[in-house]
Backbone as CSV, one residue per row, in Angstrom:
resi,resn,N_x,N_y,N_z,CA_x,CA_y,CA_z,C_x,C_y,C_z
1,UNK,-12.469,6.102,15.733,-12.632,6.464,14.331,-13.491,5.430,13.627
2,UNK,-14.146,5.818,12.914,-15.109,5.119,12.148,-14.583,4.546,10.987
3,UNK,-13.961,2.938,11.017,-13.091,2.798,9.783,-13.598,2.369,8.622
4,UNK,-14.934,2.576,8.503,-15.569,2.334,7.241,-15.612,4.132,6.381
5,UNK,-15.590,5.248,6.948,-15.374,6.268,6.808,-14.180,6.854,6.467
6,UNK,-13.729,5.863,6.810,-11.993,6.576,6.572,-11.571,5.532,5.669
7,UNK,-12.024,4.321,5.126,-11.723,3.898,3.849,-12.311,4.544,2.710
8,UNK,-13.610,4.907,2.783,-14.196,5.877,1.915,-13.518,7.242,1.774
9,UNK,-12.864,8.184,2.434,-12.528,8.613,2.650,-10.616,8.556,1.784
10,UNK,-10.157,7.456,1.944,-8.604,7.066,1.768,-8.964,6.929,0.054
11,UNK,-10.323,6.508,-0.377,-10.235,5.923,-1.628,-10.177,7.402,-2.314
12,UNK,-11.756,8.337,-2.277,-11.753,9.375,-2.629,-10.521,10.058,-3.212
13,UNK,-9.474,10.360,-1.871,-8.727,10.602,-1.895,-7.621,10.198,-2.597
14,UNK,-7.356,9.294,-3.076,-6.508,8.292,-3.782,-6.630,8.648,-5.141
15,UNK,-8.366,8.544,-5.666,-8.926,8.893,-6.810,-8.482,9.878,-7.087
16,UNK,-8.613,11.106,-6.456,-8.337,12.480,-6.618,-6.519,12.846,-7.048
17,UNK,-5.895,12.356,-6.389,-4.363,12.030,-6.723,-3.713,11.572,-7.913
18,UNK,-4.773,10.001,-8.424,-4.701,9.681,-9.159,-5.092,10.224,-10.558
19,UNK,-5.698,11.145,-10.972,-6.537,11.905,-11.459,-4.851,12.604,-11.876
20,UNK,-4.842,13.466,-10.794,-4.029,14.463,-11.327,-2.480,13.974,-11.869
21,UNK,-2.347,12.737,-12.124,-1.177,12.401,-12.359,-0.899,12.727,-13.950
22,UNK,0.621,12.855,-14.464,0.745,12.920,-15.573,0.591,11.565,-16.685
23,UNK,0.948,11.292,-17.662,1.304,10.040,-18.415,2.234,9.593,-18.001
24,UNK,3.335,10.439,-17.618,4.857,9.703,-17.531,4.538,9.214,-16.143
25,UNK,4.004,10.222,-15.079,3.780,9.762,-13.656,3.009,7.517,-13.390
26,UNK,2.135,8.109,-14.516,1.599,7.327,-14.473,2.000,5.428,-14.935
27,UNK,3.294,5.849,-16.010,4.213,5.088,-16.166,5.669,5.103,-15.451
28,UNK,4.946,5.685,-14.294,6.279,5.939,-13.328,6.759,4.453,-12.380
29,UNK,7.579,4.549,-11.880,8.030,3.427,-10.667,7.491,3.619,-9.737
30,UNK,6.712,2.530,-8.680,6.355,2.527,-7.611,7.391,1.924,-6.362
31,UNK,6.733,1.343,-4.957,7.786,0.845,-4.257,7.380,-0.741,-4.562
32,UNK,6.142,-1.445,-5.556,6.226,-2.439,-5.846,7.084,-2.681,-7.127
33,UNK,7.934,-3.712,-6.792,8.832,-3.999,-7.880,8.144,-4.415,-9.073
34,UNK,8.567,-4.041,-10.333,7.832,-4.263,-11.408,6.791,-3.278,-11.609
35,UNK,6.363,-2.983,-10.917,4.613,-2.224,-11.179,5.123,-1.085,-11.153
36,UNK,4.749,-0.385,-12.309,4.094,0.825,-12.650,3.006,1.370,-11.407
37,UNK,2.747,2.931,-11.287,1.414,3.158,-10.888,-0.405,2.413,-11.546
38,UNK,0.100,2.941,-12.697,-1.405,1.707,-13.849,-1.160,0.470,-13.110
39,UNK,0.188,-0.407,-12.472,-0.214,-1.681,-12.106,-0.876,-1.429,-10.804
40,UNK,-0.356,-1.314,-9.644,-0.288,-0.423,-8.777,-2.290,-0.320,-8.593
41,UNK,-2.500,0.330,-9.371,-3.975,1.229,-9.163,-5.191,-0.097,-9.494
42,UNK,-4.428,-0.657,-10.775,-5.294,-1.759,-11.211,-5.172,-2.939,-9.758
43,UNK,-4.150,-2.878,-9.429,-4.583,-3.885,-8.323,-5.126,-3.588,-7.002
44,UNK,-4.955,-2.435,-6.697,-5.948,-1.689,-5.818,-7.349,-1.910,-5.968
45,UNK,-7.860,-2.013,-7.208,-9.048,-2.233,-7.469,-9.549,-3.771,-8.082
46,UNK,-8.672,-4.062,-7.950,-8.911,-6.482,-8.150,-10.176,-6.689,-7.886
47,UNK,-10.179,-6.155,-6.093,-11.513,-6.967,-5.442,-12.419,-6.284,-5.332
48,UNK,-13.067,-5.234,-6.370,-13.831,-4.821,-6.309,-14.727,-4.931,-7.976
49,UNK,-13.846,-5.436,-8.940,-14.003,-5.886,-10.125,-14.417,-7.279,-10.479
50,UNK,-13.652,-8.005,-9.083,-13.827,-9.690,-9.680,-14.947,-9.847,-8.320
51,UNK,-16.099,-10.489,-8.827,-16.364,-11.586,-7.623,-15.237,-12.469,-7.146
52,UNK,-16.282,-13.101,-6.772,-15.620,-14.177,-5.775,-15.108,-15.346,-6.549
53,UNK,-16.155,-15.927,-7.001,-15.812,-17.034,-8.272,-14.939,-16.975,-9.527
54,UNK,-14.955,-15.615,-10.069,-13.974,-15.086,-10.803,-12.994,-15.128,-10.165
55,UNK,-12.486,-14.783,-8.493,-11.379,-14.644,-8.235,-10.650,-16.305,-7.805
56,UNK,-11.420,-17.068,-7.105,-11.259,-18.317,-7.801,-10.462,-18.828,-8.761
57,UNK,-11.470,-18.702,-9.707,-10.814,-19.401,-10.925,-9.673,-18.683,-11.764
58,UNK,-9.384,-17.306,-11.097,-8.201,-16.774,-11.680,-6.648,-17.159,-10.542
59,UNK,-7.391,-18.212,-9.363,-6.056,-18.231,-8.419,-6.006,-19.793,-8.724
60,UNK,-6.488,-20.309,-8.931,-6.356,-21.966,-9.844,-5.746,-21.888,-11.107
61,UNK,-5.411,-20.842,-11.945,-4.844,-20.410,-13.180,-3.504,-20.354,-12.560
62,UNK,-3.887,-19.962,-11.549,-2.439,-19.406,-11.204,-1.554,-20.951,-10.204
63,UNK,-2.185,-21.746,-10.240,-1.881,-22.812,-9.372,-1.637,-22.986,-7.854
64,UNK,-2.555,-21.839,-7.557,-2.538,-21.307,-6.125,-1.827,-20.656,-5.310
65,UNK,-0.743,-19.807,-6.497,-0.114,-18.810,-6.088,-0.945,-17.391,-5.983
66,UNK,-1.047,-17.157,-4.812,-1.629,-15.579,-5.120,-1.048,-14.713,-5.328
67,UNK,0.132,-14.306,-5.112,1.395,-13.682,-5.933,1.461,-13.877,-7.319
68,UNK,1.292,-15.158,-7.957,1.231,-15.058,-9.043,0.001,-14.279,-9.638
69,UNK,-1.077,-14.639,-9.240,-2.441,-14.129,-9.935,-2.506,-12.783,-9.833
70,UNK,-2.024,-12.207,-8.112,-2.095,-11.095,-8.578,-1.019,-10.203,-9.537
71,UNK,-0.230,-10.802,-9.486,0.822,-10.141,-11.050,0.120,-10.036,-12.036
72,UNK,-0.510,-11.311,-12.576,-0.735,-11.320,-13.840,-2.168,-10.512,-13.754
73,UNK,-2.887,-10.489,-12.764,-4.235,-9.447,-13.147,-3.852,-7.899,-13.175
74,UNK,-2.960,-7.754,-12.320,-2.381,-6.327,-12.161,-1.708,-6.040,-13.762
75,UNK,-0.925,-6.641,-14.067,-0.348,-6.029,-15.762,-1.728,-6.199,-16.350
76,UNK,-2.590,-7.198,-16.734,-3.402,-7.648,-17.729,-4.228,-6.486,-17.620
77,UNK,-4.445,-6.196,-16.186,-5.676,-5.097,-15.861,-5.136,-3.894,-16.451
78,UNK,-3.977,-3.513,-15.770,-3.392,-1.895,-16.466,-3.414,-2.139,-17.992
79,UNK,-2.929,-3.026,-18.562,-2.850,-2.659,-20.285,-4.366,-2.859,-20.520
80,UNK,-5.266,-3.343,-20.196,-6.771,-3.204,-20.745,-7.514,-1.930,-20.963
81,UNK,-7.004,-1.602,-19.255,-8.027,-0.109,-18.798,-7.102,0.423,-19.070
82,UNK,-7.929,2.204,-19.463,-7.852,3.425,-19.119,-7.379,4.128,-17.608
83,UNK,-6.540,4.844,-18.237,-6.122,5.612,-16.742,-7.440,6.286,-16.378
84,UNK,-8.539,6.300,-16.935,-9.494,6.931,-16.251,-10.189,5.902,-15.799
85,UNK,-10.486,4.712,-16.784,-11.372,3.462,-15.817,-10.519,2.999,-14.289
86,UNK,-9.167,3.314,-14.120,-8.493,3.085,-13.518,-8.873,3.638,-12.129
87,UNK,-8.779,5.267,-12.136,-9.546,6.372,-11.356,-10.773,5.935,-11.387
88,UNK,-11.680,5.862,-11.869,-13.574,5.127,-11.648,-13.356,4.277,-10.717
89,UNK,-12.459,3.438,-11.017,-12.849,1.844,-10.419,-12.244,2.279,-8.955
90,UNK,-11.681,2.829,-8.499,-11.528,3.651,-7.102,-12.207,4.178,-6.435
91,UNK,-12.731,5.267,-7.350,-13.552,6.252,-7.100,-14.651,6.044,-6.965
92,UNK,-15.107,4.909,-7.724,-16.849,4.598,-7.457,-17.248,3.624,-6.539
93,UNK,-15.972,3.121,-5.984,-15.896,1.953,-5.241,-15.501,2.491,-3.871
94,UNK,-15.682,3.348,-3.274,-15.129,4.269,-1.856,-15.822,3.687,-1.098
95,UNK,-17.080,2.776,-0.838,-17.917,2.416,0.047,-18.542,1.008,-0.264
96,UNK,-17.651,0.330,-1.262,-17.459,-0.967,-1.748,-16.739,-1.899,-0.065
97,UNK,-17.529,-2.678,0.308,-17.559,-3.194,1.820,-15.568,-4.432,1.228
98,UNK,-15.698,-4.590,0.465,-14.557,-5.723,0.202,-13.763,-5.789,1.310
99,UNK,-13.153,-7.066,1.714,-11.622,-6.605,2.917,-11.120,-7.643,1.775
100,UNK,-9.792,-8.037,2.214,-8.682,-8.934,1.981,-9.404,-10.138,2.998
101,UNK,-8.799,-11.260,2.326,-8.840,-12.612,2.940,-8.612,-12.659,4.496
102,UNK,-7.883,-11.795,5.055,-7.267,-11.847,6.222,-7.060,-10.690,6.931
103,UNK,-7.719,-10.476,8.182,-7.232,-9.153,8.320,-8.140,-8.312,8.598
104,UNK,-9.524,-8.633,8.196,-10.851,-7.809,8.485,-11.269,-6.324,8.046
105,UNK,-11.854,-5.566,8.591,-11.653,-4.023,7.580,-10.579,-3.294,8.083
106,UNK,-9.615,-3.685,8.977,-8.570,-2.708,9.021,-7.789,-3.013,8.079
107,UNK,-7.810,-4.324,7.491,-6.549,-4.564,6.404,-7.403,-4.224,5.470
108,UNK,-8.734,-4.019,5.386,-9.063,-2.901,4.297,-8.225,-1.747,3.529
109,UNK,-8.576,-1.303,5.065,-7.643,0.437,5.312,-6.292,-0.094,4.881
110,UNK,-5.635,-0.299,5.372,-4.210,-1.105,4.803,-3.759,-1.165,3.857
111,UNK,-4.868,-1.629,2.768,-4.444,-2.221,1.642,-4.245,-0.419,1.016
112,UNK,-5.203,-0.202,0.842,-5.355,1.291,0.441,-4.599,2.457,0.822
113,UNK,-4.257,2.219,2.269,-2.817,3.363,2.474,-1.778,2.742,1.703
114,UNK,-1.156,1.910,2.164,-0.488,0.943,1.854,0.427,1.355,0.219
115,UNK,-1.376,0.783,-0.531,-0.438,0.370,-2.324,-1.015,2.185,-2.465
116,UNK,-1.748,3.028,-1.869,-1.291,4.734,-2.042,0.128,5.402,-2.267
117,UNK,0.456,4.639,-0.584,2.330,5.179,-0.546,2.895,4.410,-1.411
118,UNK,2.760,3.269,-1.891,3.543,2.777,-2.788,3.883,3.426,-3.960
119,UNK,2.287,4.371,-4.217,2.309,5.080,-5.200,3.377,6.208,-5.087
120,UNK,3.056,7.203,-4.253,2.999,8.390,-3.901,4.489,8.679,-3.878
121,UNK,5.146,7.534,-3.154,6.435,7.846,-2.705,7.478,7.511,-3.540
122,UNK,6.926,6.650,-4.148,7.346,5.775,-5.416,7.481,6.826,-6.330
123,UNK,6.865,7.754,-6.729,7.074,8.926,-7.594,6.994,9.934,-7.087
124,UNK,7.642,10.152,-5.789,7.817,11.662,-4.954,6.700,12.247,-5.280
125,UNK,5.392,11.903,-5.031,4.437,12.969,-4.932,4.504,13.207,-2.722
126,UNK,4.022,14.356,-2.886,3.939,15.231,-1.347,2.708,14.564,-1.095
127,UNK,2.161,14.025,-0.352,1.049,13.520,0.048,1.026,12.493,1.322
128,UNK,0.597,13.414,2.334,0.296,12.933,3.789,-0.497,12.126,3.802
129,UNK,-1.072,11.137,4.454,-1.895,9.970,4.766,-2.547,11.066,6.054
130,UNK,-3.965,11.389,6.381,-4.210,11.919,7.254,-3.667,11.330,9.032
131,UNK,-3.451,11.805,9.586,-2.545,10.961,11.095,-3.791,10.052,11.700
132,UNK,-4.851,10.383,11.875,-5.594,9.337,12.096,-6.198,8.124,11.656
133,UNK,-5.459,8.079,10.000,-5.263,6.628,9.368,-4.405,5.823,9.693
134,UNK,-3.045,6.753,9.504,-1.958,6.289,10.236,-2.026,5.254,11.583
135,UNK,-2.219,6.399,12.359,-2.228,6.293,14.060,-2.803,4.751,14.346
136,UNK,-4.089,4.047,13.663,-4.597,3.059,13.693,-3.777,2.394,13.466
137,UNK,-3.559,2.352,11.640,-2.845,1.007,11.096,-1.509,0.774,12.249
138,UNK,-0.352,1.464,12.688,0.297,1.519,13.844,0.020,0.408,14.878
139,UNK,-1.148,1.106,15.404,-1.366,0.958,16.469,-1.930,-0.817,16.341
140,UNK,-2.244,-1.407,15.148,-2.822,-2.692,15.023,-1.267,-3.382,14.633
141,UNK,-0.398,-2.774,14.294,0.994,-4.142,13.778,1.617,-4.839,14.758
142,UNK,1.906,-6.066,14.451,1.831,-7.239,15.448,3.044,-7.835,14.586
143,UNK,3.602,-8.434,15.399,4.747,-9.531,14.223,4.226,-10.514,13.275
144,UNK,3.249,-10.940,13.561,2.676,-11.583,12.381,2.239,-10.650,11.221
145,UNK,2.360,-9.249,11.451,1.876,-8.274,10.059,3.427,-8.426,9.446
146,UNK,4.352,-8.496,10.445,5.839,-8.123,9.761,6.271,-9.726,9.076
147,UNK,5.661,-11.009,9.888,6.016,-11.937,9.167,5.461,-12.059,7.895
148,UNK,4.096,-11.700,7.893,3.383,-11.991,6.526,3.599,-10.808,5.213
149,UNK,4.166,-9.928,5.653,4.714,-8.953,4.992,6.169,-9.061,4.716
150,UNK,7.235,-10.038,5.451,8.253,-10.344,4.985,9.177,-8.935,5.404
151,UNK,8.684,-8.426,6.162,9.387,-7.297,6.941,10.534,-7.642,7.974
152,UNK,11.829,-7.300,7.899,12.973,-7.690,8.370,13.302,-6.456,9.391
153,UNK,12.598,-6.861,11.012,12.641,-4.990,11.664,13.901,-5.838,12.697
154,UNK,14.528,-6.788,12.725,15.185,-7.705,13.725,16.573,-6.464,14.224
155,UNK,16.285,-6.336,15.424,17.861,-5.177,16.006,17.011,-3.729,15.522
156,UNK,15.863,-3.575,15.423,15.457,-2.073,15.550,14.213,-1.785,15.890
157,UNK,14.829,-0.364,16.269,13.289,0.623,16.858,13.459,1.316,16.243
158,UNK,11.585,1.405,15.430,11.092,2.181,14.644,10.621,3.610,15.745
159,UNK,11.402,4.868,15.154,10.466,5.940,16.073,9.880,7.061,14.912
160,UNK,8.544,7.413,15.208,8.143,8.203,14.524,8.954,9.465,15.207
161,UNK,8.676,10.667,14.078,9.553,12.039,14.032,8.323,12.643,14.148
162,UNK,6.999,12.079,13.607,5.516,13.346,13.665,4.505,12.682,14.124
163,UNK,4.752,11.617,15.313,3.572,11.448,16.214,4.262,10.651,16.906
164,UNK,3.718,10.870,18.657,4.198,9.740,19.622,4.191,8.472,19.234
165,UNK,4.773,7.887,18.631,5.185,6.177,18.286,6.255,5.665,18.337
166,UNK,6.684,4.652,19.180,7.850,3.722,18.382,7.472,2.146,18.139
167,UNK,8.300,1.323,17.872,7.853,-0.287,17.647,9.326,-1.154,17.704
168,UNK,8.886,-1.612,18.177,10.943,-2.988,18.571,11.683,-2.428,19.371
169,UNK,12.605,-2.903,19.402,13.658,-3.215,20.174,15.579,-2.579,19.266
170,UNK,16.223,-2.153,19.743,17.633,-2.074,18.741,18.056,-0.528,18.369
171,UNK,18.309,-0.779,17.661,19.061,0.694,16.797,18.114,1.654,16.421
172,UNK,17.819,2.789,16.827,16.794,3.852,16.866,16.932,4.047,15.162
173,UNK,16.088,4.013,14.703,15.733,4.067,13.221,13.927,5.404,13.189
174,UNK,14.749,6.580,12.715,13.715,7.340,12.554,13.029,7.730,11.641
175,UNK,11.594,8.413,11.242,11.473,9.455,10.463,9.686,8.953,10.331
176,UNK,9.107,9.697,8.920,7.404,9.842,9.478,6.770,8.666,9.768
177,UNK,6.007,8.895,10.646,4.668,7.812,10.440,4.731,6.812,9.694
178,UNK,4.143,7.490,8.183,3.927,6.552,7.536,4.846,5.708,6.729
179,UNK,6.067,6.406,7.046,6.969,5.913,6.312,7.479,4.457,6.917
180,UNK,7.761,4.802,8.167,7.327,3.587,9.082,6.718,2.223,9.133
181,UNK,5.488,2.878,8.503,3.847,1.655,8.317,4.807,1.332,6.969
182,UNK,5.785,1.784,6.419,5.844,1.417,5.075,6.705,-0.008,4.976
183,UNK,7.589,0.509,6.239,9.131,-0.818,6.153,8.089,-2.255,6.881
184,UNK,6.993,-1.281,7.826,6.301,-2.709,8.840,5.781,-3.584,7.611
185,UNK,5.554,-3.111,6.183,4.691,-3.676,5.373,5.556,-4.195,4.286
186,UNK,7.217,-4.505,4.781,8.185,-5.236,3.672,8.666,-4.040,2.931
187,UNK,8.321,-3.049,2.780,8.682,-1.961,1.707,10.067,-0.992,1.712
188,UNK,11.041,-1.256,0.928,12.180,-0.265,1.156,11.794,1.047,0.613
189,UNK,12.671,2.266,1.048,12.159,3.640,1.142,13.546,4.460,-0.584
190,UNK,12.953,5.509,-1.044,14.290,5.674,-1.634,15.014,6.634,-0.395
191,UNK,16.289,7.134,-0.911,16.796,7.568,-0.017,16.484,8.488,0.497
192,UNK,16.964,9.367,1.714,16.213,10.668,2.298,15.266,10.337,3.354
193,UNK,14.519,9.194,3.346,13.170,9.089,3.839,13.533,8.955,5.636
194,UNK,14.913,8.177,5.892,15.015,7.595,7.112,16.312,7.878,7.589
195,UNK,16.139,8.740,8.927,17.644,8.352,9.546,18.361,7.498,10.850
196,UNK,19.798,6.874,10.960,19.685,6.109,11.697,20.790,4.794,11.025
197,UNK,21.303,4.426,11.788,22.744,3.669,11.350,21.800,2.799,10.542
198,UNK,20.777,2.341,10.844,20.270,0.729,10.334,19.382,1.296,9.064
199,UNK,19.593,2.866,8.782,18.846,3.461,7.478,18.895,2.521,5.973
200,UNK,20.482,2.208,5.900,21.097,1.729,4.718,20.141,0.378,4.214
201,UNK,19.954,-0.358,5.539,18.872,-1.790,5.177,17.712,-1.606,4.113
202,UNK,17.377,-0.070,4.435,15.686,0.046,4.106,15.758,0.773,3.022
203,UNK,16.837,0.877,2.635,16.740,1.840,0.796,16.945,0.865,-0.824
204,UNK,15.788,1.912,-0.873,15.402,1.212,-2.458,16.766,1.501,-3.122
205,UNK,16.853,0.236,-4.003,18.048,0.048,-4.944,17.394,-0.530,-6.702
């Protein structure tokens, strides 16, 4: 798969979603704590707004927390913009080369499925990740994605329910794909999403 195509592709798509959301949706809960979708979307689009030097001097503000900086650009950004500059800055940016610090262009792709489902699931929208986005990000997680993600998979196997996959070792813990890529990436699910004695760990509270 051509993963410069299928980030263009993930953004489009994202845009298009985003678009159709309501006001309330849009001031809805995600699976990032604190963030709104507006935060959510605004930080989806950080590194495609700030250079480099800008981003800099906004992580020295922050005293070299990048957790911190990105909090504070993510609120600062959503209350500035428009839910439509919000959608632009996605949308016009589908073939914007950016990666993350770490990680190369698959944590491109990543980032973008990723803070999508955060969205998506976060406010029960129906929306599949195509399986061959999936199937990759999968197929690249390593324990260092689960350490740096703060993902706790210790005593389980992840098995997908809608494509040949599993991952670890332990207590058979099932259900989709992506829902999957979701816990590998630190993220608890609300309920429904997962079944499996070790389900209870992974639900949003």
């Amino acid at each position: 798969m051509d993963i410069t195509s299928a980030i263009a592709a993930e953004r489009q798509e994202l845009a298009a979603m985003l678009n159709d959301l309501s006001p309330a949706q849009w001031d809805g809960p995600t699976l990032c704590a604190g963030w709104r979708a507006r935060e959510v979307a605004a930080h989806m689009s950080m590194g495609f707004r700030y250079p480099l030097p800008k981003m800099a001097l906004e992580l020295v503000k922050a005293r070299g927390g990048i957790h911190r900086m990105a909090d504070r650009r993510a609120r600062e950004d959503a209350a500035a913009m428009t839910t439509n500059e919000l959608v632009s800055a996605i949308r016009d940016n589908a073939h914007n080369p950016w990666k993350p610090p770490v990680g190369g262009i698959t944590a491109a792709l990543a980032h973008d499925v990723i803070h999508g489902l955060d969205i998506t699931v976060g406010l029960g929208v129906d929306r599949r990740v195509p399986e061959e986005r999936v199937r990759l990000l999968l197929e690249h997680l390593t324990p260092r994605t689960l350490r740096f993600f703060g993902a706790d998979l210790d005593g389980v196997e992840l098995r997908a329910d809608d494509l040949d996959w599993s991952f670890g070792t332990g207590t058979p813990l099932t259900g989709a794909a992506q829902d999957l890529l979701l816990l590998a990436y630190g993220r608890k699910l609300p309920p429904g999403h997962l079944r499996g004695q070790a389900r209870e760990r992974y639900i949003a509270v």
